[in-house]
C-alpha positions in Angstrom: 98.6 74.1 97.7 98.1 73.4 101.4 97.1 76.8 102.0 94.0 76.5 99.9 93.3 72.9 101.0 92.9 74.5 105.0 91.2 77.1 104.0 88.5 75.3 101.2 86.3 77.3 99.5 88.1 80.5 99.5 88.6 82.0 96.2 91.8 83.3 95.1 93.1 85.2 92.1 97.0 85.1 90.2 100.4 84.8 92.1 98.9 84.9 95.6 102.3 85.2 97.8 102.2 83.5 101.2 105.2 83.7 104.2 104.8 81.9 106.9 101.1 80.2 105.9 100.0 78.5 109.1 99.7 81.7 110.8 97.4 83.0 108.3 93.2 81.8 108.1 90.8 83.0 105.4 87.0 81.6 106.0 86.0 79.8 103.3 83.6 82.6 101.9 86.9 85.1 101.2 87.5 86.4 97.6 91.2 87.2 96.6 92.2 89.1 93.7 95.0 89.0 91.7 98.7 89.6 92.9 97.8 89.7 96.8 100.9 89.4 99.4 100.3 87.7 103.2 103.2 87.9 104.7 103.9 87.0 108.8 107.3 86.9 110.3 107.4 85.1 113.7 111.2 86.3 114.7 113.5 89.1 114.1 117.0 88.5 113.5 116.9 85.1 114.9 115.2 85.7 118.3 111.5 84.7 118.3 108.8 87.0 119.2 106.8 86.8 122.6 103.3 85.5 120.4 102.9 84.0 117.4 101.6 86.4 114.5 97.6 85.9 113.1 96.4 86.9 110.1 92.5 86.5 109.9 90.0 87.3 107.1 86.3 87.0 108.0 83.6 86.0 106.3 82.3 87.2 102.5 85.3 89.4 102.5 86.2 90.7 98.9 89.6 91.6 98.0 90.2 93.6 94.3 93.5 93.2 93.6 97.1 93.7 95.2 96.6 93.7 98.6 99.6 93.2 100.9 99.5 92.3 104.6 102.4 92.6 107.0 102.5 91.0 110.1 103.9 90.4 113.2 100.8 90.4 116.0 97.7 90.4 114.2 95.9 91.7 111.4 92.0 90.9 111.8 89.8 92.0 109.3 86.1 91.0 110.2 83.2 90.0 108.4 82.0 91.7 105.2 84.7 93.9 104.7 85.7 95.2 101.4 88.9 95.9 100.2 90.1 98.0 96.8 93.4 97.9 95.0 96.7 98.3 96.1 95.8 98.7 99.9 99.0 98.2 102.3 98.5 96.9 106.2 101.6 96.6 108.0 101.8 96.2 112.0 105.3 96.9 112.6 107.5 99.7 112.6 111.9 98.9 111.9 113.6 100.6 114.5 114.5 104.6 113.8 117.9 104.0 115.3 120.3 106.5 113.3 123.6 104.0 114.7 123.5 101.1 112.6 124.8 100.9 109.4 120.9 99.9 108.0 117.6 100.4 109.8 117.2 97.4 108.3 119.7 96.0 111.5 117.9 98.0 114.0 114.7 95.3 115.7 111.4 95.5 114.8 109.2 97.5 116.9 105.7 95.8 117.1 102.8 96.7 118.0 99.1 95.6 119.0 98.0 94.5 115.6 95.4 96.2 113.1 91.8 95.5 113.1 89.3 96.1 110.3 85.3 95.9 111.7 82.7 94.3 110.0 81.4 95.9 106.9 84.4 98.7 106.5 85.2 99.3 103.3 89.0 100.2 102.2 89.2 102.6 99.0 92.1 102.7 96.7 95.8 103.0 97.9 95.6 103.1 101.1 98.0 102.5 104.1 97.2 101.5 107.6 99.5 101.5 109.7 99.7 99.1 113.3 98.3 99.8 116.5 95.1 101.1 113.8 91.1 100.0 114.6 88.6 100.6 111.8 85.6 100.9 113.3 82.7 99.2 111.6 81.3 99.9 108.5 83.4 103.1 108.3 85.3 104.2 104.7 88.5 105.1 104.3 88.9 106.7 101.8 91.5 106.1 98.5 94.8 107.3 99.0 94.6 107.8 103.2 97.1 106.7 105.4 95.7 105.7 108.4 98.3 106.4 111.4 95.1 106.4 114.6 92.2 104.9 115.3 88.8 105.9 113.4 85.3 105.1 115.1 82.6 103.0 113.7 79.9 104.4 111.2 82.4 107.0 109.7 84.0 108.1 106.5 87.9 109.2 106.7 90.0 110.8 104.5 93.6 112.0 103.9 97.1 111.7 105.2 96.6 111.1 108.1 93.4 110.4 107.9 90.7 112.2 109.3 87.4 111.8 110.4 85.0 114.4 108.2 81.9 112.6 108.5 80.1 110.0 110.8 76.5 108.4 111.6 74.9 107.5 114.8 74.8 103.8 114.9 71.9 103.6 117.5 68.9 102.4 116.3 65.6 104.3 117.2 62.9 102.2 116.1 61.5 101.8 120.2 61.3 106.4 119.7 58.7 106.1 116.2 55.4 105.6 116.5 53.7 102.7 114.4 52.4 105.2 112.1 55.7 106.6 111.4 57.9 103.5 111.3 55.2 102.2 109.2 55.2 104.8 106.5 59.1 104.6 106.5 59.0 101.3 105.8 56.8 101.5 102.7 59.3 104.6 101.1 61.8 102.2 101.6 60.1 99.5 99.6 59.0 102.6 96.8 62.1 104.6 96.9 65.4 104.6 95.5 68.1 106.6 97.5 71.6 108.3 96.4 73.2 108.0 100.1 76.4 110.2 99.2 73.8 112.8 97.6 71.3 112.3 100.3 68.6 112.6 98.2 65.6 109.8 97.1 65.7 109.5 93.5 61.9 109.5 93.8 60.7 112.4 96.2 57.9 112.4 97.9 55.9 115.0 100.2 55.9 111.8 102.7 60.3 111.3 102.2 60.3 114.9 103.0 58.4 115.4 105.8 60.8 112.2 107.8 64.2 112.6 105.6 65.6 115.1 108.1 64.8 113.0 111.1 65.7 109.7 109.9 67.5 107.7 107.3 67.9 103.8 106.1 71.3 102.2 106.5 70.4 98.5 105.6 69.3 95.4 107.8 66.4 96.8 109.6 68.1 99.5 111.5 66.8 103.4 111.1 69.3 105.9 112.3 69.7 109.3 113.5 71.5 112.6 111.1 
């Protein structure tokens, strides 16, 4: 399959679907589960677009099954990203025109693309919609449709989806004193945590004293409740 031969070393499941392949670019990292759709479309009845559509999948990118992607600008989903069953991305809008005899004659009505930031994660059954930016490392979660925007470090639910949580991004490690960013990093190395319960699975007098000013997200960075 030439698909796979440009894009080596990506790994991908049963009955992947392609339209229009050259427009679409997986790094070679990329995991594909079964039954996924990629689909671009460069024209609408017979009259080219102004740009050519992109599909892009970033590095270590893990896909569960049964994704479909619908494109006509660009659907960019960054580094790190993972992605649960049936999710649904499509950029484009038909027409709403009541005159034709089908929407389906009306033209499509594009827009600037989707974009998924590094490290988001993408629960179950959800639909995201165009003109959409995930921030990074946000979670949508399963069963959302996401119609706007959400900002980075945040957890969104619902239809539409809402924002109902989100973290400060900003690391403080210049605001601790040694002590402090010293003793944090040995509970780090001793403790366990339960980050949707927010509570160590091994409590400590010291974890109590700095929980409620700080908390570990991961790759050196200490932020802000």
């Amino acid at each position: 399959m030439k698909f796979l031969s440009r894009n080596k070393g990506m790994r991908a499941g049963k009955n992947l679907d392609l339209r229009l392949s050259q427009y679409i670019h997986c790094a070679g990292s990329v995991v594909l589960g079964d039954n996924c759709r990629l689909y671009c479309w460069d024209a609408s009845h017979g009259k080219p677009f102004d740009r050519e559509p992109e599909i892009r999948i970033g590095e270590r990118v893990h896909v569960t099954r049964n994704l479909t992607l619908q494109c006509t600008s660009e659907i960019i989903i960054e580094d790190d990203t993972l992605l649960a069953s049936d999710i649904v991305m499509i950029d484009y809008n038909h027409g709403m025109s009541p005159l034709p005899d089908s929407y389906l004659d009306n033209d499509l009505e594009l827009t600037q693309g989707i974009h998924i930031g590094r490290g988001a994660w993408i629960g179950n059954n959800v639909i995201i919609l165009g003109g959409v930016e995930i921030g990074e490392k946000s979670i949508i979660g399963a069963g959302s449709v996401v119609t706007k925007s959400i900002p980075p470090y945040s957890i969104a639910v619902g239809n539409p989806a809402h924002v109902i949580k989100q973290y400060n991004p900003l690391p403080i490690f210049g605001n601790l004193s040694e002590q402090t960013t010293r003793s944090i990093e040995l509970l780090r190395k001793r403790c366990e945590f339960d980050w949707f319960c927010r509570k160590p699975l091994c409590p400590s007098r010291e974890f109590n004293r700095l929980f409620p000013y700080v908390y570990w997200i991961g790759n050196g960075v200490l932020d802000c409740f």
